[in-house]
C-alpha positions in Angstrom: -101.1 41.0 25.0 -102.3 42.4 21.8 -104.0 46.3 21.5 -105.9 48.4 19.0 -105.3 51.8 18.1 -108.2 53.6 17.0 -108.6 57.2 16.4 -112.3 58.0 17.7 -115.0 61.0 16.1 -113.0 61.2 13.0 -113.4 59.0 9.3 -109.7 59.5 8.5 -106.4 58.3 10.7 -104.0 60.1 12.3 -106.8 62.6 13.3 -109.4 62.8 16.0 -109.1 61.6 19.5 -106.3 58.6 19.6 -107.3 55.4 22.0 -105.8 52.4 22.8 -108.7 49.8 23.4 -107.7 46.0 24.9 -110.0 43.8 23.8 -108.9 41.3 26.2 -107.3 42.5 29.7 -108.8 40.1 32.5 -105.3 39.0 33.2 -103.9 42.3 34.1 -104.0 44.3 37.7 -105.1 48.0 37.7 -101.9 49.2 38.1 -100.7 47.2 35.3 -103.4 49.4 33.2 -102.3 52.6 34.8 -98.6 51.6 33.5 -99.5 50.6 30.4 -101.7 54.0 29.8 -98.8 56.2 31.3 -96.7 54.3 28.6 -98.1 54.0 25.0 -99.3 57.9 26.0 -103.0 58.1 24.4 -105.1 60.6 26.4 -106.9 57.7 27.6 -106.8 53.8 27.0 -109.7 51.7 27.7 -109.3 47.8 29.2 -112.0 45.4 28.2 -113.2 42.2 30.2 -115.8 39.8 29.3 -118.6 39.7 31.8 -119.1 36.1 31.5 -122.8 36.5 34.3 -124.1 38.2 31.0 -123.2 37.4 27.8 -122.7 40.0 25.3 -121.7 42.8 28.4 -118.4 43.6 28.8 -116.7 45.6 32.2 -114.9 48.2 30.8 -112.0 49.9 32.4 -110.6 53.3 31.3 -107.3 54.8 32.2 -105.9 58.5 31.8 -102.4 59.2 32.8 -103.7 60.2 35.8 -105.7 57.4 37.3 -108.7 55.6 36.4 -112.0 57.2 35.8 -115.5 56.4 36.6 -116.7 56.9 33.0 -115.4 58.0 29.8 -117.2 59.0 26.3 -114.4 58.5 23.5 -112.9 55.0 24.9 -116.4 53.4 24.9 -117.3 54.8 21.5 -114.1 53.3 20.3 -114.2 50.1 22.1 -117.5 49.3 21.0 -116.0 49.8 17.4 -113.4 47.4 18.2 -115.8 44.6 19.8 -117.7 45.2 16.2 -114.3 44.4 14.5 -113.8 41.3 16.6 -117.3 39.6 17.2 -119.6 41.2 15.0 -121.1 38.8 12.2 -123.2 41.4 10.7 -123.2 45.3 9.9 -124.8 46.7 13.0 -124.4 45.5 16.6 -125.2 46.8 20.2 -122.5 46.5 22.8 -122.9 46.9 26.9 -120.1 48.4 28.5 -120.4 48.4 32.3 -118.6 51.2 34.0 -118.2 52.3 37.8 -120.5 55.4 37.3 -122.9 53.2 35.1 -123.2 50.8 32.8 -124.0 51.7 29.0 -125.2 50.2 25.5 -123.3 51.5 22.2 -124.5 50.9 18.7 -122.3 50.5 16.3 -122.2 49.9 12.0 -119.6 48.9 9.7 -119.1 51.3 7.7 -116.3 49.5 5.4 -112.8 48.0 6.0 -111.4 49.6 9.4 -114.7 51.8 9.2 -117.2 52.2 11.6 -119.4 54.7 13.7 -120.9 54.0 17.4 -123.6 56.0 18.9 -123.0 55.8 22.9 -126.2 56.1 25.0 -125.1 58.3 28.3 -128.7 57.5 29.8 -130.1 60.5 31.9 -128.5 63.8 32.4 -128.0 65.4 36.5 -128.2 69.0 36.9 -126.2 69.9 39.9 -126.2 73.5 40.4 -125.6 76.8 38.8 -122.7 78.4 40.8 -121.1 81.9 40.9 -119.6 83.5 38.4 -117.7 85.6 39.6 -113.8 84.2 39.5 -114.6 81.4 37.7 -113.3 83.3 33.7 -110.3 84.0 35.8 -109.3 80.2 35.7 -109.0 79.8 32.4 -107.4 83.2 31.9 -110.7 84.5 31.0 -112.4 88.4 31.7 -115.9 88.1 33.0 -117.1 89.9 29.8 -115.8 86.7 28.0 -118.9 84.7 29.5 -122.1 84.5 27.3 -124.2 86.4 29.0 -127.7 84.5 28.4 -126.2 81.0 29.5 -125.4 80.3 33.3 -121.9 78.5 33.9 -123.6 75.3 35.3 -122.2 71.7 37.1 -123.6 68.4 35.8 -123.3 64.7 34.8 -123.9 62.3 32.6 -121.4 60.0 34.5 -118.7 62.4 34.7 -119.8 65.8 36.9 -118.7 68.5 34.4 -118.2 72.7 34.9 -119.7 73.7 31.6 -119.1 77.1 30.9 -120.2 79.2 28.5 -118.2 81.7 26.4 -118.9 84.0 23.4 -116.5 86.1 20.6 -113.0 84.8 20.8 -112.8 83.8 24.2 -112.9 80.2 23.5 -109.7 80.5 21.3 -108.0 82.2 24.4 -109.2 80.0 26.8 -106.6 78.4 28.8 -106.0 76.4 32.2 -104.4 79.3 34.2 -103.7 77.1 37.1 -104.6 73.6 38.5 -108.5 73.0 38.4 -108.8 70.1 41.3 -109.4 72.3 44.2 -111.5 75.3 42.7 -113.3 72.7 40.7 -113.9 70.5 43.6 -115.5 73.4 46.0 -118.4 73.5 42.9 -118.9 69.7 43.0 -117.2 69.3 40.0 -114.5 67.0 38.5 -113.9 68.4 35.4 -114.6 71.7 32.8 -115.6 72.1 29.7 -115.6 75.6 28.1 -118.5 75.6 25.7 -119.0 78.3 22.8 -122.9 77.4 22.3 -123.1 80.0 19.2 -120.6 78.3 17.0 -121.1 74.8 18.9 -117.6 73.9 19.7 -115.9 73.6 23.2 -112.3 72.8 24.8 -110.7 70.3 27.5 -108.0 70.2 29.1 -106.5 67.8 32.0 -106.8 69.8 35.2 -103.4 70.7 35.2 -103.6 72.4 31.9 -100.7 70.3 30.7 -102.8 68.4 27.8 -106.0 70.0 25.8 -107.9 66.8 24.7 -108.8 66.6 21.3 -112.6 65.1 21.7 -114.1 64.5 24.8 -117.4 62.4 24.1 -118.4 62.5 28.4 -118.3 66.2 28.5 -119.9 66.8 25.1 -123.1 65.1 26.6 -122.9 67.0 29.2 -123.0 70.0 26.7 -125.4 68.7 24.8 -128.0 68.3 28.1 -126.6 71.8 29.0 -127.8 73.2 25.6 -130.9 71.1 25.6 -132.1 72.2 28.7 -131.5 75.8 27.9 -133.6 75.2 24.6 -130.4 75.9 22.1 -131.1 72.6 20.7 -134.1 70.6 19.9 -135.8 67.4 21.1 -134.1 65.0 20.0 -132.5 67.3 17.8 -128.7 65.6 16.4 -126.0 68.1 16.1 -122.3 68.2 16.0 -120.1 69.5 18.0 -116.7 70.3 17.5 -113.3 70.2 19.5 -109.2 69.8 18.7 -109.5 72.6 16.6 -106.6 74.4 19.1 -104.6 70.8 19.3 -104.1 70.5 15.4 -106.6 67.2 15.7 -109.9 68.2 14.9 -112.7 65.6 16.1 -116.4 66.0 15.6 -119.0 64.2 17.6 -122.5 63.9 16.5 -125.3 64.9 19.6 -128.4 64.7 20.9 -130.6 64.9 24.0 -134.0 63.9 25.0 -136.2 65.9 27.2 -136.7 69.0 28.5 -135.8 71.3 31.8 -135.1 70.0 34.2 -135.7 66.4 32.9 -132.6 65.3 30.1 -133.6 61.9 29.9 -131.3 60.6 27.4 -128.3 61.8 26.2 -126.2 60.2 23.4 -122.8 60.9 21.7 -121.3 59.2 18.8 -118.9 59.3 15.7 -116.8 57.8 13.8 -114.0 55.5 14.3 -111.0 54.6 11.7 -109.0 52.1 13.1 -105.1 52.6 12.8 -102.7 50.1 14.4 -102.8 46.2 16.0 -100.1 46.0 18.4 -98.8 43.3 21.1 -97.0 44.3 24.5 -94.6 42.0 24.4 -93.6 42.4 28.1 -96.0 43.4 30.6 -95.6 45.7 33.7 -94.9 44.4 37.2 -98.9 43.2 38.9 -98.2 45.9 41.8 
């Protein structure tokens, strides 16, 4: 079965957020994915079928070494590159990708030989609650002093339900998973976190068990960039870029923008470039169960 390896928010190879996209993965079992992910080691890999009820939709599965996930911002900005690379006749294309959380449209254009960028459209942002401070620096090995005091830590979604959390000074650079995230996360309604230096634009992700930072993560930087609209640090409409991987040695930059205005984010979109690196083949797949 033959894969792609792209490197996603990034013009150049070997830097940005690394993906493996299959363009063509009906014939494998979710747990066949799962293996597959846990083996070729990207942060994520994304598994594409052809939705043959509509023609030009595609169901996407994506895969952490963790399990699957509901929705994802850096496999479908990728995979949308690749579908480009495989069916597009002409510079531009638009590319549904349906999801468990929801189903999506990315543009994409060439941009030249193993070149292109893809804007993903999130769709509407969900504000889910503004919870206590108070302990919540403490799990990423934070002081409370390190929080920017004019923005509220806040839960929302834009398929994936998202702590943001706002820091100032050099707190983002200390910033750290002091212990596992699932259950303290999971008491706010949340999934995951995304630690968010709004003056300098950049933020950090990490799994919940702190073990891997992630380099770009496209679902929680719309989720920042709904945070930041709302709170009127951005404009409407306004594209921006935010940065990420700086702390991984894999800097990725993804280019922003959200529609709307408190407390209705209508449309959120995240995109960036995509250099495509690798074509592979698995020349022996895992066992179906």
């Amino acid at each position: 079965m033959r894969f792609h390896h792209v490197d996603v928010f990034t013009d150049r190879p070997y830097s940005g957020n690394s993906l493996a996209v299959f363009p063509e993965a009906s014939a494998l079992t979710g747990a066949q994915m799962q293996a597959v992910t846990r083996e070729l080691r990207h942060f994520e890999s994304v598994f594409l079928i052809r939705d043959g009820a509509a023609g030009g939709t595609w169901r996407a599965r994506v895969f952490d070494l963790a399990g699957e996930l509901d929705f994802a911002g850096h496999p479908l900005v990728g995979a949308a590159a690749v579908l480009h690379d495989l069916h597009g006749a002409a510079d531009t294309g638009v590319w549904t990708l349906r999801l468990p959380a929801r189903t999506v449209e990315v543009a994409t254009r060439r941009r030249g030989p193993g070149r292109y960028a893809s804007l993903l459209d999130q769709g509407p942002a969900v504000f889910l609650g503004r919870p206590d401070p108070r302990g919540l620096p403490a799990l990423f090995g934070l002081e409370p002093g390190d929080l920017d005091p004019a923005l509220p830590p806040e839960v929302l979604s834009t398929g994936l339900r998202y702590l943001v959390l706002p820091v100032r000074g050099d707190a983002l650079a200390r910033a750290r998973v002091a212990a596992p995230l699932d259950v303290p996360l999971a008491r706010l309604g949340a999934e995951f976190a995304y630690v968010l230096d709004a003056a300098e634009r950049e933020g950090r992700h990490w799994t919940n068990d702190g073990l891997v930072e992630d380099v770009a993560t496209g679902s929680g930087a719309g989720c920042a960039a709904a945070y930041l609209r709302r709170h009127g640090r951005t404009g409407d409409g306004e594209e921006w870029i935010l940065r990420q991987g700086r702390f991984t040695g894999r800097s990725g930059a993804m280019r922003v923008s959200a529609v709307g205005r408190d407390p209705d984010v209508r449309a959120v979109r995240v995109g960036g470039e995509v250099a495509f690196v690798a074509e592979g083949r698995l020349r022996e797949l895992p066992p179906p169960a």
